[in-house]
mmCIF file as gemmi writes it, N, C-alpha and C atoms, coordinates in Angstrom:
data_model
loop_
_atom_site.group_PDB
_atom_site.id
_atom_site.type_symbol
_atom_site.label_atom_id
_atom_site.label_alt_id
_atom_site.label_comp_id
_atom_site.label_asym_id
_atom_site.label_entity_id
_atom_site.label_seq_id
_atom_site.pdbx_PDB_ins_code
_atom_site.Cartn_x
_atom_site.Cartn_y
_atom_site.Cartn_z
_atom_site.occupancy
_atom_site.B_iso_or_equiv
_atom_site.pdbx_formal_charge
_atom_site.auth_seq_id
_atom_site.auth_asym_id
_atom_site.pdbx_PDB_model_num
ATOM 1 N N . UNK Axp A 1 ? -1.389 82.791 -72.558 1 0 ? 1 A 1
ATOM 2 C CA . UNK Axp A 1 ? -1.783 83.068 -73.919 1 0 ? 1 A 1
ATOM 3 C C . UNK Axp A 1 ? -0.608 82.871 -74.874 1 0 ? 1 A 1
ATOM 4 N N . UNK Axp A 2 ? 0.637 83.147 -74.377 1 0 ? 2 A 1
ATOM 5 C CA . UNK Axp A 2 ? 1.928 83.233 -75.188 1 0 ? 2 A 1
ATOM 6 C C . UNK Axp A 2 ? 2.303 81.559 -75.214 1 0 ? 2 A 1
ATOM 7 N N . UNK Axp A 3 ? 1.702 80.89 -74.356 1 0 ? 3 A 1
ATOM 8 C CA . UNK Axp A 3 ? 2.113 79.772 -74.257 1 0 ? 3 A 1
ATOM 9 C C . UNK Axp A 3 ? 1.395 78.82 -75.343 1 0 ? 3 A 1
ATOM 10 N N . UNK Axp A 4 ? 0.097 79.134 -75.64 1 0 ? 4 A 1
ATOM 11 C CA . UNK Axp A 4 ? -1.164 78.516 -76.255 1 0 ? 4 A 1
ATOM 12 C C . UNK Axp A 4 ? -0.393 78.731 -78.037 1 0 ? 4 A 1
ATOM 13 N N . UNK Axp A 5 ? -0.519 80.257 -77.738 1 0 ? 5 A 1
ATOM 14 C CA . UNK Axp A 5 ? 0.329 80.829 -79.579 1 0 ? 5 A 1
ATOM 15 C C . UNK Axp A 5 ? 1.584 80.213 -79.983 1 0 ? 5 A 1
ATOM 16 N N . UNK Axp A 6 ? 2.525 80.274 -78.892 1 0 ? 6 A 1
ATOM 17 C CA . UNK Axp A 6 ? 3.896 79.47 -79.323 1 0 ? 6 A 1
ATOM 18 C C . UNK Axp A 6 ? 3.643 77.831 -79.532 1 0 ? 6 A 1
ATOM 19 N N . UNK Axp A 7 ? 2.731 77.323 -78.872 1 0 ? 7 A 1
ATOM 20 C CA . UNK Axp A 7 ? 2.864 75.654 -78.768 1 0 ? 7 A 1
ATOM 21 C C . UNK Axp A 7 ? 1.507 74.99 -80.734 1 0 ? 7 A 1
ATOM 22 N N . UNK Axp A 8 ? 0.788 76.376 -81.38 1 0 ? 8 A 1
ATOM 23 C CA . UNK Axp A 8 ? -0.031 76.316 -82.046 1 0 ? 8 A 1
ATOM 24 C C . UNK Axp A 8 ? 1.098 77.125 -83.185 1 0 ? 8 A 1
ATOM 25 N N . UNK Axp A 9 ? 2.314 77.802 -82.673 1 0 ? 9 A 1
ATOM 26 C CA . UNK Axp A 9 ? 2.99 78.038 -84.192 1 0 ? 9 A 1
ATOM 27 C C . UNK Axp A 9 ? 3.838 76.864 -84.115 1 0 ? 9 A 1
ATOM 28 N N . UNK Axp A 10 ? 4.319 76.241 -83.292 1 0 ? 10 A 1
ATOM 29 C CA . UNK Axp A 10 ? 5.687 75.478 -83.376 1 0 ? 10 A 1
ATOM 30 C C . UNK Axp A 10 ? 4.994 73.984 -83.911 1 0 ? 10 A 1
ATOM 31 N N . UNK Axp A 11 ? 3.597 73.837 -83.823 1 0 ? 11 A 1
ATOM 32 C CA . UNK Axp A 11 ? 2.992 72.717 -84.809 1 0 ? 11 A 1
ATOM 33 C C . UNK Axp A 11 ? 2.689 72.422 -86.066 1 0 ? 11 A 1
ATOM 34 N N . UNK Axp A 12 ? 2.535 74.118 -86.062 1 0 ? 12 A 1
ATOM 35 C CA . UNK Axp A 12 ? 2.022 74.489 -87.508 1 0 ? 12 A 1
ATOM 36 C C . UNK Axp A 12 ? 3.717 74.542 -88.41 1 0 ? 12 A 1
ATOM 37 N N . UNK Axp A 13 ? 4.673 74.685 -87.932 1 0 ? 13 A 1
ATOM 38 C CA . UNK Axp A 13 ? 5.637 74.7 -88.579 1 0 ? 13 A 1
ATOM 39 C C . UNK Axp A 13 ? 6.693 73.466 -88.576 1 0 ? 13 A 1
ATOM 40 N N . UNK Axp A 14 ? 6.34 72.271 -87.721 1 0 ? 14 A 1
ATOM 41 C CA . UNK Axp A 14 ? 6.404 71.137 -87.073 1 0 ? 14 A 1
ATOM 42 C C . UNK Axp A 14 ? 6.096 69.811 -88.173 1 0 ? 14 A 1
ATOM 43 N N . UNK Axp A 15 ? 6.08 68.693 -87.459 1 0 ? 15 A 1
ATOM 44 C CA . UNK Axp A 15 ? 6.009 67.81 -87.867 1 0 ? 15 A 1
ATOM 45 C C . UNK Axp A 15 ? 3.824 67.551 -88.587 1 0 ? 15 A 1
ATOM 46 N N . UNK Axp A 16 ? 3.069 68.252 -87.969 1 0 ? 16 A 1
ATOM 47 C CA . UNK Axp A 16 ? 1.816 67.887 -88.279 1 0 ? 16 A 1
ATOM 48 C C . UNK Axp A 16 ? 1.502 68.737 -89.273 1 0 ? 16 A 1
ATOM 49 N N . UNK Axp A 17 ? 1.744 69.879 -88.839 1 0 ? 17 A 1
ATOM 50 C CA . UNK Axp A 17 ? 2.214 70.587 -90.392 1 0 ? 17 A 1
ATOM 51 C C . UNK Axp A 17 ? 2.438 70.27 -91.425 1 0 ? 17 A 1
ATOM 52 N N . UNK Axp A 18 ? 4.098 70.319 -91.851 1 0 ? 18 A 1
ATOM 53 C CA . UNK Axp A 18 ? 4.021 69.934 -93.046 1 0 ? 18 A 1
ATOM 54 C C . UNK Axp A 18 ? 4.044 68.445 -93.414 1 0 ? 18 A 1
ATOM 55 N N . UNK Axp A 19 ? 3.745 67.418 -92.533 1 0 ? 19 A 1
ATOM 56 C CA . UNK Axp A 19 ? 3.655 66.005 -92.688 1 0 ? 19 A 1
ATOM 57 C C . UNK Axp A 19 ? 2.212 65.967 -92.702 1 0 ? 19 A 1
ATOM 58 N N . UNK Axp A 20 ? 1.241 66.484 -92.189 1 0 ? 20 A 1
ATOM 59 C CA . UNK Axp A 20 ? 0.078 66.405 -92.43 1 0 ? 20 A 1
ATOM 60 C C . UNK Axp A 20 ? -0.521 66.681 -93.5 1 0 ? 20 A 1
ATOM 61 N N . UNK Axp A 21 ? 0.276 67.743 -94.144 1 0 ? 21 A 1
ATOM 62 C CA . UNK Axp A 21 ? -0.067 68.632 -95.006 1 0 ? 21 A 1
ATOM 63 C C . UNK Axp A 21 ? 0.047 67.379 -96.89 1 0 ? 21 A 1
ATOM 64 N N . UNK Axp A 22 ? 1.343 67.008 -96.644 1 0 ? 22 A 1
ATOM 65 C CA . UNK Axp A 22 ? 1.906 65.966 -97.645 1 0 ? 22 A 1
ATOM 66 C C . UNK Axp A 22 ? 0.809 64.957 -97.355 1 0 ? 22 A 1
ATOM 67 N N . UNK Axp A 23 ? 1.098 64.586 -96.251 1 0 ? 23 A 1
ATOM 68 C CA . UNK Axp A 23 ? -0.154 62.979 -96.455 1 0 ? 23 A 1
ATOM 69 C C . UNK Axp A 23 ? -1.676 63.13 -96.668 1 0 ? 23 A 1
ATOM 70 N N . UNK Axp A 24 ? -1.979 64.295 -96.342 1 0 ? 24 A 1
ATOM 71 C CA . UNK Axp A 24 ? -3.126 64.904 -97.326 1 0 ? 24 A 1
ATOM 72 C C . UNK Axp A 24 ? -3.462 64.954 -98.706 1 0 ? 24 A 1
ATOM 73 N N . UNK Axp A 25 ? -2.092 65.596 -99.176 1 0 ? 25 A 1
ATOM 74 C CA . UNK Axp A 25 ? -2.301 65.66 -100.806 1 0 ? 25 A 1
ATOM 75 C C . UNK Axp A 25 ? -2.564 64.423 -100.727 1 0 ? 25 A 1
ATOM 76 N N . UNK Axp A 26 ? -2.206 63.416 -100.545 1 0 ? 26 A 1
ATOM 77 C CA . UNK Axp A 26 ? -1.878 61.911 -101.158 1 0 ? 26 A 1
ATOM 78 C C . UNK Axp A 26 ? -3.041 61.141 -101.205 1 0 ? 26 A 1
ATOM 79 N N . UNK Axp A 27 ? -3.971 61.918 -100.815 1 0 ? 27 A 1
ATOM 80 C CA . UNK Axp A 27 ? -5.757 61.067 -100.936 1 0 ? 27 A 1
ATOM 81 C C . UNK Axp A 27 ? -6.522 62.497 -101.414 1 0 ? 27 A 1
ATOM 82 N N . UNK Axp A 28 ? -7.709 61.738 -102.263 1 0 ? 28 A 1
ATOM 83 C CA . UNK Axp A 28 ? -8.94 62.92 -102.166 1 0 ? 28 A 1
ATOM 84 C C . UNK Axp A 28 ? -10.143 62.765 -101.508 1 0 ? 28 A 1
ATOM 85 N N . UNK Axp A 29 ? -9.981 61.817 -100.34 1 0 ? 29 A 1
ATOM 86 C CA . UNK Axp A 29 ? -10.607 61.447 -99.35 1 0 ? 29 A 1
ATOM 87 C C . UNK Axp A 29 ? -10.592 62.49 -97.855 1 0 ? 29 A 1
ATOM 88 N N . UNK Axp A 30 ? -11.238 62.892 -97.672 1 0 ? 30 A 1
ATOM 89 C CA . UNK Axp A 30 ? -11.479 64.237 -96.536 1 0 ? 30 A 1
ATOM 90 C C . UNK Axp A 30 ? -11.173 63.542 -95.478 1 0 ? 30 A 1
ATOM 91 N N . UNK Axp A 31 ? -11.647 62.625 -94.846 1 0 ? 31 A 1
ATOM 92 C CA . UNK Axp A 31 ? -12.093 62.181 -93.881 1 0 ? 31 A 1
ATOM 93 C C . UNK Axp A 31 ? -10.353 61.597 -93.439 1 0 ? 31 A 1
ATOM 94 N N . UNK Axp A 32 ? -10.473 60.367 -94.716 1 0 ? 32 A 1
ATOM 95 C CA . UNK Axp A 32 ? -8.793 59.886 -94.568 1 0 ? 32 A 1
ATOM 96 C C . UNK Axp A 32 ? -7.77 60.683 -94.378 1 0 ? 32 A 1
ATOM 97 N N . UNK Axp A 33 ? -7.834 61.866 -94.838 1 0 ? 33 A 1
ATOM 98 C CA . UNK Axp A 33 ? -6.999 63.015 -94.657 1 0 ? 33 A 1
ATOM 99 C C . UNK Axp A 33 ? -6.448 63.317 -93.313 1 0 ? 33 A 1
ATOM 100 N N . UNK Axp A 34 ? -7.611 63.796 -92.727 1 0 ? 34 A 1
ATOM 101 C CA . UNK Axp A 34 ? -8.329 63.962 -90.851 1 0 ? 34 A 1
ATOM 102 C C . UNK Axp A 34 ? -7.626 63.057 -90.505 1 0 ? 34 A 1
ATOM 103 N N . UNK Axp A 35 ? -7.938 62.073 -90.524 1 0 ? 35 A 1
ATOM 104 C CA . UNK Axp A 35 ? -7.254 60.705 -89.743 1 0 ? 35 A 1
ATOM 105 C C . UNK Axp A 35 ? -5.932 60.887 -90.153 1 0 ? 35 A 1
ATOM 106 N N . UNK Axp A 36 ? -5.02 61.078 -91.068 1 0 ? 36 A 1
ATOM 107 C CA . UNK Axp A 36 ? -3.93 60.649 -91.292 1 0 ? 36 A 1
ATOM 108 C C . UNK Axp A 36 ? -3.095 62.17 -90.637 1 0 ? 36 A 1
ATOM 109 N N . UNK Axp A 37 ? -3.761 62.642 -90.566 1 0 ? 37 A 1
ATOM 110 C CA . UNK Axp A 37 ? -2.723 64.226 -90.032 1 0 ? 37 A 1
ATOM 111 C C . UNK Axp A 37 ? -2.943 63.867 -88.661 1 0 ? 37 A 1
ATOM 112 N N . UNK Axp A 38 ? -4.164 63.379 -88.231 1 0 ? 38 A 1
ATOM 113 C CA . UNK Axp A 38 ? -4.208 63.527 -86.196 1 0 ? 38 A 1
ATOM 114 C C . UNK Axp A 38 ? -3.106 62.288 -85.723 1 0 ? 38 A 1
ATOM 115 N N . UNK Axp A 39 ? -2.847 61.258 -86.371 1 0 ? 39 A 1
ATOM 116 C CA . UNK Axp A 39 ? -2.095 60.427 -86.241 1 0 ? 39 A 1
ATOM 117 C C . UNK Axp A 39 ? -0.55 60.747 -86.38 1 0 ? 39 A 1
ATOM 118 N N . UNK Axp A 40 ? -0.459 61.282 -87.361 1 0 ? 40 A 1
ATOM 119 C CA . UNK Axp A 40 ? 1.009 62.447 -87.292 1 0 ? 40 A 1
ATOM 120 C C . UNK Axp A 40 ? 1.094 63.415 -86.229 1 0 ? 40 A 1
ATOM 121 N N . UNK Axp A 41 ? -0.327 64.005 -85.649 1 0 ? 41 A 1
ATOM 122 C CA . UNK Axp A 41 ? 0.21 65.05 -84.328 1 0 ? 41 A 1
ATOM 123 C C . UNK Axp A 41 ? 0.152 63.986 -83.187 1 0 ? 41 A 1
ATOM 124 N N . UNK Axp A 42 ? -0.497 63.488 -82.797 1 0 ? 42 A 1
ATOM 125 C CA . UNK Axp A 42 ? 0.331 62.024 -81.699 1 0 ? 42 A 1
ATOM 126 C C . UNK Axp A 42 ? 1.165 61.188 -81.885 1 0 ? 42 A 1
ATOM 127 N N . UNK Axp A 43 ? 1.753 60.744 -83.041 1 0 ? 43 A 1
ATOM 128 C CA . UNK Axp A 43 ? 2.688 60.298 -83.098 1 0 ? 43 A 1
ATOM 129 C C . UNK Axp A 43 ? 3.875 61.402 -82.933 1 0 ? 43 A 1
ATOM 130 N N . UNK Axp A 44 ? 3.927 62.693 -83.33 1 0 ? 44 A 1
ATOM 131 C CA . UNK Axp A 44 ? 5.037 63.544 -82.988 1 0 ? 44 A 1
ATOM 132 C C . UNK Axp A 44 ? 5.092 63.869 -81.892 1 0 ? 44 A 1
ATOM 133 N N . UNK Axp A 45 ? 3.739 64.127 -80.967 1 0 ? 45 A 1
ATOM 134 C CA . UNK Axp A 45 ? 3.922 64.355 -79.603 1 0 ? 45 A 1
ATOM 135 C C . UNK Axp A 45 ? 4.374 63.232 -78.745 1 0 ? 45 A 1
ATOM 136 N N . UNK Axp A 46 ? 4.223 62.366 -79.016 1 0 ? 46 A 1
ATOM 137 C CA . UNK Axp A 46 ? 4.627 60.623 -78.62 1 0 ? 46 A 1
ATOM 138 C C . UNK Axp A 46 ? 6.13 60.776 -78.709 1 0 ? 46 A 1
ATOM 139 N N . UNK Axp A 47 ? 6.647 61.195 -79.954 1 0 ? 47 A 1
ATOM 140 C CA . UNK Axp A 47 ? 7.519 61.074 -80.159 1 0 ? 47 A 1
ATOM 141 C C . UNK Axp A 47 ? 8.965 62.176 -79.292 1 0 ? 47 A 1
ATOM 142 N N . UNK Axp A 48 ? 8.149 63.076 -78.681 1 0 ? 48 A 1
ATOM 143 C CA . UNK Axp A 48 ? 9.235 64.307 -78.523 1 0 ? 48 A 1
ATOM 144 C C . UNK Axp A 48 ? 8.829 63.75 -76.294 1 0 ? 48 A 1
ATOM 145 N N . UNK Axp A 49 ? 8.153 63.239 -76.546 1 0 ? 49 A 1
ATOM 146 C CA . UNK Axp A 49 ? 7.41 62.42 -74.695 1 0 ? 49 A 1
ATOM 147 C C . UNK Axp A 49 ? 8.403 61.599 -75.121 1 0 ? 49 A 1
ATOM 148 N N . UNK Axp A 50 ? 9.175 61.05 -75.65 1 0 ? 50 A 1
ATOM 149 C CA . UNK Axp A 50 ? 9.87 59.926 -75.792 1 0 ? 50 A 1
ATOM 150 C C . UNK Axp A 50 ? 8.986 58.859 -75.556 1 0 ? 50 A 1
ATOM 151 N N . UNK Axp A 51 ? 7.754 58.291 -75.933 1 0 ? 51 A 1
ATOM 152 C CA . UNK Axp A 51 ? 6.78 57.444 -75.912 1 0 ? 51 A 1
ATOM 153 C C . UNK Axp A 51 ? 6.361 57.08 -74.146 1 0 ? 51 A 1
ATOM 154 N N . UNK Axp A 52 ? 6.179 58.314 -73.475 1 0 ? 52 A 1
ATOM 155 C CA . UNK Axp A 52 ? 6.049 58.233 -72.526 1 0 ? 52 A 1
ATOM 156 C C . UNK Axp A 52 ? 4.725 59.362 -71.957 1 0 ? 52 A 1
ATOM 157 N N . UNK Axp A 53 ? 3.397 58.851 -71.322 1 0 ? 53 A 1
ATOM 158 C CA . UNK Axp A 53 ? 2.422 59.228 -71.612 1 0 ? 53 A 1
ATOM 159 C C . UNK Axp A 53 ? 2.249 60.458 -69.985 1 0 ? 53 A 1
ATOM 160 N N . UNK Axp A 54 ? 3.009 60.115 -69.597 1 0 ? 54 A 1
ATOM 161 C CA . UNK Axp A 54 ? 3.137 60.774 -68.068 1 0 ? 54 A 1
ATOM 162 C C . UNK Axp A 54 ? 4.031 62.087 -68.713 1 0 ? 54 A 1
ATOM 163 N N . UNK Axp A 55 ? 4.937 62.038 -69.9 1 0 ? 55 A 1
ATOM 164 C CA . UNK Axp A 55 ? 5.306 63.379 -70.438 1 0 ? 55 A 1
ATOM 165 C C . UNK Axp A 55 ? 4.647 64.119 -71.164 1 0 ? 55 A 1
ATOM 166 N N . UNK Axp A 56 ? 3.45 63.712 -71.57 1 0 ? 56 A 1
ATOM 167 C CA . UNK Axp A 56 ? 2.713 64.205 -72.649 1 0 ? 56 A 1
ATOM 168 C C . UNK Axp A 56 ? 1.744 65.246 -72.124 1 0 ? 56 A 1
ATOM 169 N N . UNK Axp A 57 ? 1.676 66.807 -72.476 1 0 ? 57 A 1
ATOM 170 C CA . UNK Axp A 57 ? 1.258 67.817 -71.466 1 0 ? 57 A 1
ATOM 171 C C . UNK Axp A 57 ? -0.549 67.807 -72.472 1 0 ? 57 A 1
ATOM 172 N N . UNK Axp A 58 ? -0.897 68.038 -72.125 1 0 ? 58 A 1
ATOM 173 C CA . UNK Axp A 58 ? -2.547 67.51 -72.782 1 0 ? 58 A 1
ATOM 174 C C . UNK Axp A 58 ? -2.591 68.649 -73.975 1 0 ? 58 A 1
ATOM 175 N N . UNK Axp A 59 ? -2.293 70.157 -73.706 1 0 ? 59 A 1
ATOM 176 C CA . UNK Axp A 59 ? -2.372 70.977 -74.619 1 0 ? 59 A 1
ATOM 177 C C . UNK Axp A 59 ? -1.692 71.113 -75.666 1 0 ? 59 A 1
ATOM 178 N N . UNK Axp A 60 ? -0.569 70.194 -75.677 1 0 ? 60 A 1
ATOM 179 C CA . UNK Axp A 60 ? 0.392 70.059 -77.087 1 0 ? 60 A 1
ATOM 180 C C . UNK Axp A 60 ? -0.378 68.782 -77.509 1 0 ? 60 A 1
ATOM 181 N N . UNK Axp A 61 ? -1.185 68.027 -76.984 1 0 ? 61 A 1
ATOM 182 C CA . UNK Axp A 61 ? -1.244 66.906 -77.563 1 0 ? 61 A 1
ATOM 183 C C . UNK Axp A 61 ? -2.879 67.214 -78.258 1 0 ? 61 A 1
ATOM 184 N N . UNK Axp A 62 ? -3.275 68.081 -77.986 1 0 ? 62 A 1
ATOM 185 C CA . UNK Axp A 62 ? -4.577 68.234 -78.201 1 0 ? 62 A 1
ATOM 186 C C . UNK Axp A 62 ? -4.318 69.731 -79.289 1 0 ? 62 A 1
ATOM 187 N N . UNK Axp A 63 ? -3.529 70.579 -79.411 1 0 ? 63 A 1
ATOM 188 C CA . UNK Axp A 63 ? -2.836 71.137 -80.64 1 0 ? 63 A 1
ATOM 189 C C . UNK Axp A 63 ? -2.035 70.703 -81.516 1 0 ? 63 A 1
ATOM 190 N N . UNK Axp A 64 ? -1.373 69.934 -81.853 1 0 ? 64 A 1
ATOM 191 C CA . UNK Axp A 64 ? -0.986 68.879 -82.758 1 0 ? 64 A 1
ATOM 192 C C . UNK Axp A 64 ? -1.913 68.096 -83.088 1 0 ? 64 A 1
ATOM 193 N N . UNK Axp A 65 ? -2.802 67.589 -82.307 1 0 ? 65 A 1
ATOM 194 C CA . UNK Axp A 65 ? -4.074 66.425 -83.149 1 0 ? 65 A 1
ATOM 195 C C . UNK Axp A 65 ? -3.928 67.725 -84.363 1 0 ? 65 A 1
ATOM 196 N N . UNK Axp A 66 ? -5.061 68.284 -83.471 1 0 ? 66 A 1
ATOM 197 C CA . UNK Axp A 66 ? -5.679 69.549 -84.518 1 0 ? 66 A 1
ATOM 198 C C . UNK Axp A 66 ? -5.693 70.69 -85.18 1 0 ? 66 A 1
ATOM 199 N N . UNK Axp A 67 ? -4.133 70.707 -85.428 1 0 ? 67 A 1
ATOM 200 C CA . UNK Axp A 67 ? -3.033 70.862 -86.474 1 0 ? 67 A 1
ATOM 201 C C . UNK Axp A 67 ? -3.056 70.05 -87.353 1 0 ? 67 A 1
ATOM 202 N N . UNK Axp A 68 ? -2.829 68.846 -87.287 1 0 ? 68 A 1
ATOM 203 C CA . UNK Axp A 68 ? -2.476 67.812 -87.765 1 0 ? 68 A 1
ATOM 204 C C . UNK Axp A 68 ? -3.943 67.415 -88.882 1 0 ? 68 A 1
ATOM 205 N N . UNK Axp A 69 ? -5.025 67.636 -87.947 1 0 ? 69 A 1
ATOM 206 C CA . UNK Axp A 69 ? -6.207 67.168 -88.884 1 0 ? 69 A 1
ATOM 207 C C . UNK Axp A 69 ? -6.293 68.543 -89.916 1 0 ? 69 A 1
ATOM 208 N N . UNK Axp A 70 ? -6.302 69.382 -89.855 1 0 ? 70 A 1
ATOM 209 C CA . UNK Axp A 70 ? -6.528 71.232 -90.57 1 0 ? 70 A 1
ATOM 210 C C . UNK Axp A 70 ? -5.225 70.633 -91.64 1 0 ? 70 A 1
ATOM 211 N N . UNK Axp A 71 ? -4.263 70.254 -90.773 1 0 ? 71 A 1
ATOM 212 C CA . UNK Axp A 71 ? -3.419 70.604 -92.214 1 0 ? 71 A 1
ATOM 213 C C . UNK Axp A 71 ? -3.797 69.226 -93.654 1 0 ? 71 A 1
ATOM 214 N N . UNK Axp A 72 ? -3.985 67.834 -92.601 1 0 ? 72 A 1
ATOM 215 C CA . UNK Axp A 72 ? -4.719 66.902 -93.848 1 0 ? 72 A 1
ATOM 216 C C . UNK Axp A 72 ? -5.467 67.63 -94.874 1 0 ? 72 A 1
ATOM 217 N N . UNK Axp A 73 ? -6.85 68.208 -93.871 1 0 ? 73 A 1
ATOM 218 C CA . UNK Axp A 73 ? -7.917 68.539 -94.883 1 0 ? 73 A 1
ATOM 219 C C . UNK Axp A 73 ? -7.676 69.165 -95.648 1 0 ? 73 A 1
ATOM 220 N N . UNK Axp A 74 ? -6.679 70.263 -95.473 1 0 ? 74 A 1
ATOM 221 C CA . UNK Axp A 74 ? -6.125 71.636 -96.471 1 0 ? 74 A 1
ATOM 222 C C . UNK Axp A 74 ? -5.326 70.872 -97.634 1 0 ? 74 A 1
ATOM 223 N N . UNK Axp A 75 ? -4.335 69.722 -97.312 1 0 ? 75 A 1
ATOM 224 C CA . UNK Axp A 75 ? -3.761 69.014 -98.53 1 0 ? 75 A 1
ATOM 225 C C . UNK Axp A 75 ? -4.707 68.533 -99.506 1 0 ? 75 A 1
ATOM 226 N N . UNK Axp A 76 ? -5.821 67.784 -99.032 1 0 ? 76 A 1
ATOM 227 C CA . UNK Axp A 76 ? -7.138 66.964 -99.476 1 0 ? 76 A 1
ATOM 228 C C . UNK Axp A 76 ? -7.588 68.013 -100.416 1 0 ? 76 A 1
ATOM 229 N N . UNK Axp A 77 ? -8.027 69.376 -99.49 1 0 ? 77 A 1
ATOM 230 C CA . UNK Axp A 77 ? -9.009 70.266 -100.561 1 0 ? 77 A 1
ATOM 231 C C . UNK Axp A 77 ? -7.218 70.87 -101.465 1 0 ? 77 A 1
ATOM 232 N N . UNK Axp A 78 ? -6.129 70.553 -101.689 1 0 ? 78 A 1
ATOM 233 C CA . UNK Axp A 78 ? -5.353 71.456 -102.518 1 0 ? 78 A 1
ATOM 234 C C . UNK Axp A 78 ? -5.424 70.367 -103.542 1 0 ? 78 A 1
ATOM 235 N N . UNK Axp A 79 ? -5.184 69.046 -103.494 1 0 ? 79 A 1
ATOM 236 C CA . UNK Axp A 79 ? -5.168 68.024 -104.102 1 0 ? 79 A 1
ATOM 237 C C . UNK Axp A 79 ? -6.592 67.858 -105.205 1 0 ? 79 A 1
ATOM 238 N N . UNK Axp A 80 ? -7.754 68.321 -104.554 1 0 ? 80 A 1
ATOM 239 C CA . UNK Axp A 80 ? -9.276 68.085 -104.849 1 0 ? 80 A 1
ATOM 240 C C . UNK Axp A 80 ? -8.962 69.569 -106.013 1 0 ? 80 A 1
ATOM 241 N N . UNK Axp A 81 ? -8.714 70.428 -105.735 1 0 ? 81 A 1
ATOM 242 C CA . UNK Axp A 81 ? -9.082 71.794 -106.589 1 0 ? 81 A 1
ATOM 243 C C . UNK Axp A 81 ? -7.878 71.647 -107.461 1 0 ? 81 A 1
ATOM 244 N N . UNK Axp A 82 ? -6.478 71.126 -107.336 1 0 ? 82 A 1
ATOM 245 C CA . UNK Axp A 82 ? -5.537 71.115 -108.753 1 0 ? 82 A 1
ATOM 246 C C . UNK Axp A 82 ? -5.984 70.188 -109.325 1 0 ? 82 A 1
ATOM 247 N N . UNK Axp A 83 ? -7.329 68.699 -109.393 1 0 ? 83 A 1
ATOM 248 C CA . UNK Axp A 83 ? -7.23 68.321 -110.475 1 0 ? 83 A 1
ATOM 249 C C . UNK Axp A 83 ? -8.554 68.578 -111.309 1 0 ? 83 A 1
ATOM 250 N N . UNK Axp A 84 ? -9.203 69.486 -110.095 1 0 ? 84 A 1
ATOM 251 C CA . UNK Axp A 84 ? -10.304 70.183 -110.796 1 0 ? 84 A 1
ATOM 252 C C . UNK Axp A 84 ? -10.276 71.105 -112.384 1 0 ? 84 A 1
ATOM 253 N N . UNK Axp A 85 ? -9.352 71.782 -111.86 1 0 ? 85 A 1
ATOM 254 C CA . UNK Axp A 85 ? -8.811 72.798 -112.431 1 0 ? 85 A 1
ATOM 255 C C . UNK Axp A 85 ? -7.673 73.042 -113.696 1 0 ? 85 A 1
């Protein structure tokens, strides 16, 4: 359980995080958002595997996607409501 919480804060404070989070604002497209944050959590997990797929443990790679997509959408809807507003 400690393992699941530490590997879901160290993303959230990580590269899908706040890189997801930025390339979010940068569209008001939802969807594009999604896509552009899950691509930031495999590319960071890619990146820390040293692009090596036999290092890649499935549960960081499958918490970073979806990190990565939560934090897009959250930029998307911050981006969508400041120019609402």
């Amino acid at each position: 359980m400690l393992n699941l919480l530490g590997t879901i804060a160290g993303n959230v404070l990580s590269l899908p995080g706040f890189l997801g989070l930025a390339l979010g604002m940068m569209t008001r497209n939802l969807a594009v958002a999604a896509v552009l944050g899950a691509i930031v959590g495999l590319f960071e997990t890619l990146l820390f595997a040293e692009f090596g797929m036999a290092n890649v443990e499935m549960l960081e790679l499958s918490v970073a996607v979806v990190v990565g997509v939560l934090a897009g959408m959250l930029g998307c809807a911050i981006r969508i409501k400041g120019t609402v507003a």
